[in-house]
N, C-alpha and C positions, 0 to 999 in steps of 0.2 A: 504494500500500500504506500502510496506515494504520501509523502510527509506535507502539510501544509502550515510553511510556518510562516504566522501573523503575528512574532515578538518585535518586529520590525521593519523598516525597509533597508537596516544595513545588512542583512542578509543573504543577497541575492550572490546567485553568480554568475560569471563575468559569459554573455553569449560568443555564440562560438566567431563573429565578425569581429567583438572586438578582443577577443582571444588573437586571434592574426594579425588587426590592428599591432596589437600590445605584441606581440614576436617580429613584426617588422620593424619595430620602433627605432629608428638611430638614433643611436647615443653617443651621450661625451661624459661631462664631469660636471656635474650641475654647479659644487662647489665654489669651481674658477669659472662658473658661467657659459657653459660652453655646449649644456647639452639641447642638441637642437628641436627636440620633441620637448622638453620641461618649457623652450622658449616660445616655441610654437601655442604650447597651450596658454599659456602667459600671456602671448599676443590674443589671442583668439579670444577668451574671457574679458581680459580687457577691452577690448573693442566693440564685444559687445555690450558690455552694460556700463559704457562710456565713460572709463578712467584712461589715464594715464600711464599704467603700471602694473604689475600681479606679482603674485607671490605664488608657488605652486609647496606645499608642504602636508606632512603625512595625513595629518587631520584637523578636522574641524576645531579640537580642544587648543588646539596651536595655533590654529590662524588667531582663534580669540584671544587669545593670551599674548601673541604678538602683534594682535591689534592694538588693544587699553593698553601693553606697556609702552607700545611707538607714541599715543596719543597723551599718553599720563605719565610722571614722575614720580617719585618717591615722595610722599606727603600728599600727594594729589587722593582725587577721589570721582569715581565714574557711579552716576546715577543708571539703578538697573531696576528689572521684576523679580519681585522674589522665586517667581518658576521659571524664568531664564535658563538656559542652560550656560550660560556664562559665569553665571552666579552658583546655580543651586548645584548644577551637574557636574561640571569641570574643578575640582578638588581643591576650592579657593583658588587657584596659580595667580592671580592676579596680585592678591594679596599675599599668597610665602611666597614666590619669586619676584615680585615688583615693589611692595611696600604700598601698592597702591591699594586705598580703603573703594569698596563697596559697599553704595548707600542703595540696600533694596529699599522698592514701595512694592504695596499689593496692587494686586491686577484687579481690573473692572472685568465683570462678567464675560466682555468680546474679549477680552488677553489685555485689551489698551493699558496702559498707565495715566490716571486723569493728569490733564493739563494743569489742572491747580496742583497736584500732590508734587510732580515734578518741582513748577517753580518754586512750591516752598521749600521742597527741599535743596534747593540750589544754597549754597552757602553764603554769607558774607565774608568781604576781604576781608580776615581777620585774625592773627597767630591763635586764636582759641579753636578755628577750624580747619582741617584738610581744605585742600584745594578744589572746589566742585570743577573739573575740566573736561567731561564727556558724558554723555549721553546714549546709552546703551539699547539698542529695541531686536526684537528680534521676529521673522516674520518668514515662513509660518511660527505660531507659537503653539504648540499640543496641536498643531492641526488648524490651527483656527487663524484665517488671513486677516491680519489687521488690516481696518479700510485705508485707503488711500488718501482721502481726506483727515484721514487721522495722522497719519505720517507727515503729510503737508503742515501739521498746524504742531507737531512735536517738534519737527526738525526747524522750523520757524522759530516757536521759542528757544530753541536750544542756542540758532542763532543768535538770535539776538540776547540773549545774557550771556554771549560769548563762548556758548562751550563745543567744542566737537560732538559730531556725531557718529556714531560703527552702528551697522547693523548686522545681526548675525544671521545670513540669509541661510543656515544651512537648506533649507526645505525656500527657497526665495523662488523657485523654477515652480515647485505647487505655488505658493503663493500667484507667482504669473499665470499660470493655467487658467486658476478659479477666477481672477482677475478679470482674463480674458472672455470666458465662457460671457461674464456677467456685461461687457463692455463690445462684444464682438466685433475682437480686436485680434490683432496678432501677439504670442505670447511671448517672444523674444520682444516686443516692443514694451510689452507690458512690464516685462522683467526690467529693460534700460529706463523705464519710468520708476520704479522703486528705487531703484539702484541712486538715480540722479540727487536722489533727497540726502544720500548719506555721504559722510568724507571718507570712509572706509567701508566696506562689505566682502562679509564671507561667506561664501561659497561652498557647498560640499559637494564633490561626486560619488560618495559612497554611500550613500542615502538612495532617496527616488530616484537617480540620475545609474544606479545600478553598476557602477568604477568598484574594483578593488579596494582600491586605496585612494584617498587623499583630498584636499583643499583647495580653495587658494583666494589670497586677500589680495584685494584690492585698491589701488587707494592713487596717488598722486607719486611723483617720481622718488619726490624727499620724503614721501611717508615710505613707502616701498624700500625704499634705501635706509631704513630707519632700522624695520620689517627684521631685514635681511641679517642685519648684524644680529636682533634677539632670538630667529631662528637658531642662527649658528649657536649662540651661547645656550639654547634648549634644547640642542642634541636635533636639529633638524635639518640640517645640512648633507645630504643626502646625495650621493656620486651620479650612476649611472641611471637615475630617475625617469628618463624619458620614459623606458618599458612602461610605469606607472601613469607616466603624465599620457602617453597616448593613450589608455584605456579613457583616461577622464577627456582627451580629446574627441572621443568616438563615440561617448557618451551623450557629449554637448550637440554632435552633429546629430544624433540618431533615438537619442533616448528624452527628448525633454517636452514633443507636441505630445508624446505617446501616455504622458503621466496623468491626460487625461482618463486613461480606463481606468486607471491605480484608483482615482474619486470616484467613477461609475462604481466598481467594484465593492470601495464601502460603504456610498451611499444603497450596492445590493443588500451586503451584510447588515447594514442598522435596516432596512427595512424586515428582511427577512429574523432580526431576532425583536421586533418592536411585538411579535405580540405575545411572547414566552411571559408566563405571570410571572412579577417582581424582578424583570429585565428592565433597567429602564436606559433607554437609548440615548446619546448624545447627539443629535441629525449631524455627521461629517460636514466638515467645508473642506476637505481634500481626501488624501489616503488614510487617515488617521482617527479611530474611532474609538471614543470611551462610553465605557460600560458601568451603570451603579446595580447592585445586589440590594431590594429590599424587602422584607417578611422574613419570611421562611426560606427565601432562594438565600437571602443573606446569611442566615443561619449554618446553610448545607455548603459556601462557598466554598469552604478549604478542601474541601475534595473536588473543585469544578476542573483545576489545571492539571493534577492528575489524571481524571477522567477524560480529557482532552486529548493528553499525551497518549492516550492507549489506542484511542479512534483516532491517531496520527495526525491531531492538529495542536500545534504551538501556537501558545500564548501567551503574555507576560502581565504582572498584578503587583506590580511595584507598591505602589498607590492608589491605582484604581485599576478595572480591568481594561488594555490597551488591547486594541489591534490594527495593526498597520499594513495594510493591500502595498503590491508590489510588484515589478517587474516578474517573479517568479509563484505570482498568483492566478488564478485563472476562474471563473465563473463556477466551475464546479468543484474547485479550491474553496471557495465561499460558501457554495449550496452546503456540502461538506461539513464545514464549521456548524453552519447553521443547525443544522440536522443531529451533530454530538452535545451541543450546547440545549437543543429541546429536549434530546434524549435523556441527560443527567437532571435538566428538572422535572421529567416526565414522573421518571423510575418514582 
């Protein structure tokens, strides 16, 4: 029985095009600059979501980490959400590798951060406080596309009280998607509309984008060159990279209109388990759906992920119950799901 596993979208694996992609790839020494597949994607990322610059490194926890330390100092202090993966997920690095302090706020029910919570917490020039100098958003957030007019009106205040902005796009290509659907529009264009509001953004391709491995930041040629040095000093300096950097090449070309089924797909799963008693659904806005347990379902939960496991569907209950649709999902990958999840509350 073929395994259906919805713990994620970093998951997947690499299809067989860009398997031969990634074995043709020329390489050099990415170190001294020189490998022409890490440059190539470099250029190509850049250009399209309309910077200057790129960074190509192992993952997304480093791009962020080398983003707030390129943007903030030691004594500084970057405003974030407290379900951030910059914040909550990535093992402070910000703060024990940078000294830079993290000021979460809670999130509004869409992921936003209110516009008033931000400016208050903006600091005064003041030796009693860390330096407020950036502005942290991240989009998708659990799934959920922060609106664009929300973005316009963060990245504006952030402006104007001076501070930079990084967004952490790892899921920024769904975010485009759903954007798109809603705007019918094109989703590369969608994405260099996100993209433009921030002074920095990262990137993942080993998410929905279905890559092996890796990242990449983005930003201006002096933040990039900033970038570059706190790579090196984080162990991400990486030689003959290209092999990697082409998969995430092949990815961009081939894998980012397609993350539309990835949404179809969950938007089938929350329908199909919306009417299991004490399932209660979260309606998806991309690949990414959470699940609450309440009654008696909640009571029987601690056996549901076992009981998954045995009907060959993965699933993960971190905090709440996740499932994440993906390049290596398929409609009756999901009926599937569906069908062991009725089963264990039927019994």
């Amino acid at each position: 029985m073929k395994t259906v596993d919805l713990r994620s979208d970093t998951v997947t694996q690499p299809t067989p095009g860009m398997r031969a992609a990634m074995a043709a790839a020329p390489v050099g020494d990415d170190v001294f600059g020189d490998d022409p597949s890490v440059n190539a994607l470099q250029e190509q990322i850049a250009a399209l979501l309309g910077f200057e610059a790129a960074l190509f490194v192992p993952t997304g926890t480093q791009s962020n980490l080398c983003g707030v330390l390129s943007h903030c100092q030691r004594g500084d202090e970057y405003i974030v959400g407290q379900m951030q993966h910059c914040y909550r997920w990535e093992g402070g690095g910000a703060a024990v590798f940078g000294s830079v302090q993290p000021q979460p706020l809670n999130h509004q029910a869409d992921g936003t951060l209110a516009l008033a919570d931000i400016e208050a917490a903006i600091k005064p020039d003041d030796p009693h406080f860390a330096r407020t100098r950036l502005l942290a958003l991240e989009n998708t957030l659990g799934g959920k596309v922060l609106p664009l007019a929300y973005l316009q009106q963060a990245t504006a205040l952030a402006r104007a009280k001076g501070l930079a902005t990084h967004l952490d796009g790892a899921r920024l290509f769904n975010a485009a998607v759903a954007q798109a659907a809603v705007q019918g529009s094109d989703v590369r264009s969608e994405a260099r509309r996100i993209a433009s509001l921030f002074d920095s953004v990262s990137v993942c391709f080993s998410k929905g984008l279905g890559a092996p491995v890796g990242s990449t930041l983005c930003g201006n040629r002096d933040f990039i060159a900033r970038a570059r040095r706190i790579r090196k000093m984080a162990g991400g300096g990486m030689r003959q990279s290209g092999v990697l950097a082409a998969g995430a090449s092949y990815a961009l070309e081939h894998h980012v209109e397609r993350l539309a089924q990835d949404h179809a797909l969950a938007r089938r799963l929350a329908e199909g388990l919306a009417g299991i008693e004490g399932v209660q659904v979260e309606a998806p806005d991309t690949n990414i759906l959470f699940v609450d347990l309440t009654g008696p379902a909640r009571e029987r939960s601690a056996g549901l992920l076992p009981h998954l496991a045995q009907h060959g569907v993965l699933a993960t209950g971190l905090y709440r119950l996740r499932f994440a649709t993906h390049l290596d999902v398929d409609a009756e990958g999901v009926d599937r799901a569906i069908a062991a999840i009725g089963s264990f509350f039927a019994a």
